[in-house]
C-alpha positions in Angstrom: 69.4 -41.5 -54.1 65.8 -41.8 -52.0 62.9 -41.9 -54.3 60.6 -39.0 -54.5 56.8 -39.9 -54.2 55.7 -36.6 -54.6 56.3 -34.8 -57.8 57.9 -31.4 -56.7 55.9 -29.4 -58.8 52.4 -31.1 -57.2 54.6 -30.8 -53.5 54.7 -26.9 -54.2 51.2 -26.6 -55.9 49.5 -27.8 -53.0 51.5 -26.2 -50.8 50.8 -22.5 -52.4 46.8 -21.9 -51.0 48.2 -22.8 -47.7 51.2 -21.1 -47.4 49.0 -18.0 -48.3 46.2 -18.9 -45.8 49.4 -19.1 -43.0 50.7 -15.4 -45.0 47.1 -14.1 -44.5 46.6 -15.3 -41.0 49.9 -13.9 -39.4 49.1 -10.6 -41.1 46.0 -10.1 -39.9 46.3 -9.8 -36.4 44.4 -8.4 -32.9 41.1 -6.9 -33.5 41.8 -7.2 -37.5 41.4 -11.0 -37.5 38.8 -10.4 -34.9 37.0 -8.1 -37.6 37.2 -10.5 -40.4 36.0 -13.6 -38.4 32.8 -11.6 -37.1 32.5 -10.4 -40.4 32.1 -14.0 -42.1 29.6 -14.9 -39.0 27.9 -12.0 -40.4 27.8 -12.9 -43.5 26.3 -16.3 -42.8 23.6 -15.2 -40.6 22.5 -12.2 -43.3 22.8 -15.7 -45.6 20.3 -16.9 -43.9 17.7 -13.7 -43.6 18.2 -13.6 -47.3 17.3 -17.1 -48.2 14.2 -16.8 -45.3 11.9 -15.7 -47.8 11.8 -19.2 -49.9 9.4 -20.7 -48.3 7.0 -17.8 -49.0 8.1 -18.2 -53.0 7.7 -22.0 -53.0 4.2 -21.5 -51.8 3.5 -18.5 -54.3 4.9 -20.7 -57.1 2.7 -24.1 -56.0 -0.4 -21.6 -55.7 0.6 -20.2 -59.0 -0.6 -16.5 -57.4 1.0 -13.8 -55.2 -2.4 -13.8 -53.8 -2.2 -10.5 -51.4 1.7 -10.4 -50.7 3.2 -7.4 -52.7 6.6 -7.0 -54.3 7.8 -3.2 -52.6 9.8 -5.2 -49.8 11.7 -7.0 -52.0 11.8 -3.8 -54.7 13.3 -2.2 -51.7 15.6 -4.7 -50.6 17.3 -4.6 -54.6 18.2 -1.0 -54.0 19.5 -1.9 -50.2 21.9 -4.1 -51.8 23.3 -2.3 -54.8 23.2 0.5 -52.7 26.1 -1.8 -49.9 28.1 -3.0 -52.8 28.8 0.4 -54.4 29.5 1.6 -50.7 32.0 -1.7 -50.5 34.1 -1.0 -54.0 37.6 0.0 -53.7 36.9 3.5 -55.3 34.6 4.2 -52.3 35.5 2.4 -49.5 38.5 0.2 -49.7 38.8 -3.0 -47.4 35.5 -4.3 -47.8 35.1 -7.3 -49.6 32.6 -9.0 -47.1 29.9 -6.2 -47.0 30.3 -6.7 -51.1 30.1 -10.1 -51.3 27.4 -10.8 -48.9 25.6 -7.9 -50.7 25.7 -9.3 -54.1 24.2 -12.8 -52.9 21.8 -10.8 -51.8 21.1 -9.0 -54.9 20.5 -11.8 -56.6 18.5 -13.3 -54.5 15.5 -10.0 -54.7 15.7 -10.8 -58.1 15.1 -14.3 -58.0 12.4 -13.4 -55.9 11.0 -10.2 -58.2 11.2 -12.7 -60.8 9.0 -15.4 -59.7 6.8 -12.7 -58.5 6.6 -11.3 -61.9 5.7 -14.8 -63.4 2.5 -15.1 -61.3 1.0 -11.5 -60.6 -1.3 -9.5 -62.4 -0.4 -7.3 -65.2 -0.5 -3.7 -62.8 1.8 -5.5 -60.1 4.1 -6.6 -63.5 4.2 -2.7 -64.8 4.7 -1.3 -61.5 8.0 -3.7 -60.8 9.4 -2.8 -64.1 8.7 1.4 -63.3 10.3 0.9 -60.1 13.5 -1.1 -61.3 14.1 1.2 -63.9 13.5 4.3 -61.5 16.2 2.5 -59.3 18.7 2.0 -61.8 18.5 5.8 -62.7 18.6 6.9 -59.0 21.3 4.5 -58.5 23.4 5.8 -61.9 22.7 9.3 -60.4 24.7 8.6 -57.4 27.5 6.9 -59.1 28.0 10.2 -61.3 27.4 12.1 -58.1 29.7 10.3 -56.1 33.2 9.8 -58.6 32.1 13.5 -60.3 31.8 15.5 -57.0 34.0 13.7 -54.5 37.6 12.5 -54.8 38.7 10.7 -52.0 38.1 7.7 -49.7 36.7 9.6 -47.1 34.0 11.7 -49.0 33.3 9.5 -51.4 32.7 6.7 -47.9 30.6 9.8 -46.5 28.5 10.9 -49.1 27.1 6.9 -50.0 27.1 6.2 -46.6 24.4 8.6 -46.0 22.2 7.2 -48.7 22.5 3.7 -47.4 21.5 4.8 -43.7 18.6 6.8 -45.2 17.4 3.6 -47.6 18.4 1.6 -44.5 16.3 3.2 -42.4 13.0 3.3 -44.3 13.2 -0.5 -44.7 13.7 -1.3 -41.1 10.6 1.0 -40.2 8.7 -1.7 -41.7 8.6 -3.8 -38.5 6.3 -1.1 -36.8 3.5 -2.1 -39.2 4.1 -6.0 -38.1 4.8 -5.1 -34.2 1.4 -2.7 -34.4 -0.4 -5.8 -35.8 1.1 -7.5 -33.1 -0.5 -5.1 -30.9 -4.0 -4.7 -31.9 -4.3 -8.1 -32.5 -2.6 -9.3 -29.0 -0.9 -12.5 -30.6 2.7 -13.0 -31.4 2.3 -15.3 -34.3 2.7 -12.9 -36.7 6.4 -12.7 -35.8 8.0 -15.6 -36.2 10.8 -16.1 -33.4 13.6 -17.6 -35.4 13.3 -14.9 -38.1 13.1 -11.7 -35.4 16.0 -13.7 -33.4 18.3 -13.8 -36.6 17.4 -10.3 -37.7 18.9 -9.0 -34.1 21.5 -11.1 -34.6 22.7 -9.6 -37.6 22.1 -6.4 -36.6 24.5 -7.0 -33.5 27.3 -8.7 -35.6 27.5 -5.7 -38.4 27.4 -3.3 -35.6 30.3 -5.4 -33.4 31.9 -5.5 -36.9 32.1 -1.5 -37.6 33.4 -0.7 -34.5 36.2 -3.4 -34.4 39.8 -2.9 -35.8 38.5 0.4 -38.2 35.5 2.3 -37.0 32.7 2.3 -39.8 30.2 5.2 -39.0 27.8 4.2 -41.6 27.3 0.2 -41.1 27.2 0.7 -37.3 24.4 3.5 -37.2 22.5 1.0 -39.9 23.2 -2.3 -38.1 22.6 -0.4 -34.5 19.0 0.6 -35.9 18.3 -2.6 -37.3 19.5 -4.3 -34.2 17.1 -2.1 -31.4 14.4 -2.8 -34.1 14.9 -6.8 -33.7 15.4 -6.6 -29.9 12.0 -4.7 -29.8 10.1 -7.7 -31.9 11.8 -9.6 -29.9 10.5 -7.9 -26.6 7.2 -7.9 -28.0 7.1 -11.5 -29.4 8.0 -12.5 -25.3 5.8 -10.5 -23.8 2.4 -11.6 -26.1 3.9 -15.2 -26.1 3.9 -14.6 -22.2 0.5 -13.2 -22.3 -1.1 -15.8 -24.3 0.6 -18.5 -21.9 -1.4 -16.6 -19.1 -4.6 -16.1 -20.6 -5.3 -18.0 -23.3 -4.9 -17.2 -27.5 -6.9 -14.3 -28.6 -8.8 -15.0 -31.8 -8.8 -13.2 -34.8 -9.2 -13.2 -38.5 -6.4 -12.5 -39.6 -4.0 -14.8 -41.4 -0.1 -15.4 -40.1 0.6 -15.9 -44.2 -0.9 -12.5 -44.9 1.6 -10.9 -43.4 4.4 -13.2 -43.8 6.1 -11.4 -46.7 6.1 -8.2 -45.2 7.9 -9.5 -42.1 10.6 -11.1 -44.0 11.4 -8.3 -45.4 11.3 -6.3 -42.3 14.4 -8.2 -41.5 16.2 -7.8 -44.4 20.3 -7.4 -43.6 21.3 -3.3 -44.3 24.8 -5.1 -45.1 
């Protein structure tokens, strides 16, 4: 009889995660596999908006003081993303485990963020982040009620928190105007920083690719499609001031990139 070198229960415990991985693949077929993969691609570049913001925090934390950056963006950006992953649960919208997972890195993140902010502001910028979150956790425990009380299916339920993440959705990505009017009356691009407005119209593009493959998603494409024309338009602007500048020469003003460097982080923030 041939020796065995490989204990059969190791042989079939290994084998297990890829056996599923070869299940899952051959299920998922067509435009669903196509979802999924532009999905993850999605996830890594809204990864990487989220994280954007630590350079800003390392400096606030090695300064020891906010100094004139405020914490509304990233109050705003907490709601955004509690807002997704109750819009992702099975009760509500079934089959989305990527907008909820990307979401609740995301979520942690703001308060990482709210909390080193909170550590070195003064003591009106500390009362009026605690207000907020609590008025947030109300509003949000408002719609849950709202939402499983009023509506009973999939498709009302998908509807009604839809709506409240477009409308959340779109009041944060109307916070580029302020940058791209800055932009304007100042005639210099540095205030937008090309990598940052490149990846926020890239992950405005992916979502939006993403909620019209396989199953059509109203909600994340009308959020992603605004987000994306917003970071084309930064984008537009950033070349043509970048162009002009080139032509020219730089316009000087007094105005510090840093002053509004929180603000346009946040202007980029993934709706998903």
């Amino acid at each position: 009889m041939k020796r065995q070198f490989v204990d059969p229960d190791y042989s079939r415990l290994f084998s297990l995660p890829l056996l599923s991985v070869i299940f899952v693949s051959t299920k998922m077929q067509g435009e669903e596999l196509t979802r999924f993969v532009i999905g993850v691609i999605g996830n890594v570049i809204s990864g990487l908006l989220f994280l954007s913001p630590m350079p800003t925090f390392w400096r606030i934390h090695k300064k020891r003081s906010t100094e004139a950056f405020h914490p509304y963006p990233y109050l705003a950006s907490v709601m955004n993303c509690i807002l997704w992953i109750f819009y992702g649960l099975p009760m509500v919208h079934p089959n989305s485990v990527l907008v909820v997972t990307i979401n609740s890195a995301g979520l942690f993140l703001q308060l990482c963020y709210l909390t080193i902010f909170f550590c070195y502001t003064n003591k009106k910028n500390r009362g009026i982040i605690v207000l907020l979150l609590l008025a947030e956790a109300a509003l949000f425990a408002g719609i849950v009620v709202v939402t499983l009380v009023c509506f009973h299916t999939h498709v009302k339920r998908s509807m009604f928190v839809g709506i409240v993440c477009i409308v959340f959705g779109i009041i944060m990505y109307g916070s580029p105007l302020s940058i791209v009017a800055k932009v304007v009356r100042t005639k210099s691009a540095e205030f937008l920083p090309f990598w940052l407005c490149l990846a926020g119209f890239a992950n405005g593009l992916v979502w939006f690719a993403y909620a019209n493959l396989y199953t059509f998603d109203l909600y994340i494409a009308i959020g992603n499609g605004v987000g994306g024309l917003l970071g084309l338009l930064q984008l537009l602007v950033y070349g043509f001031y970048t162009f002009r500048t080139w032509r020219i020469g730089p316009v000087h003003n007094h105005v510090k990139p840093g002053d509004v460097q929180l603000q346009n982080v946040a202007a980029n923030r993934p709706s998903v």
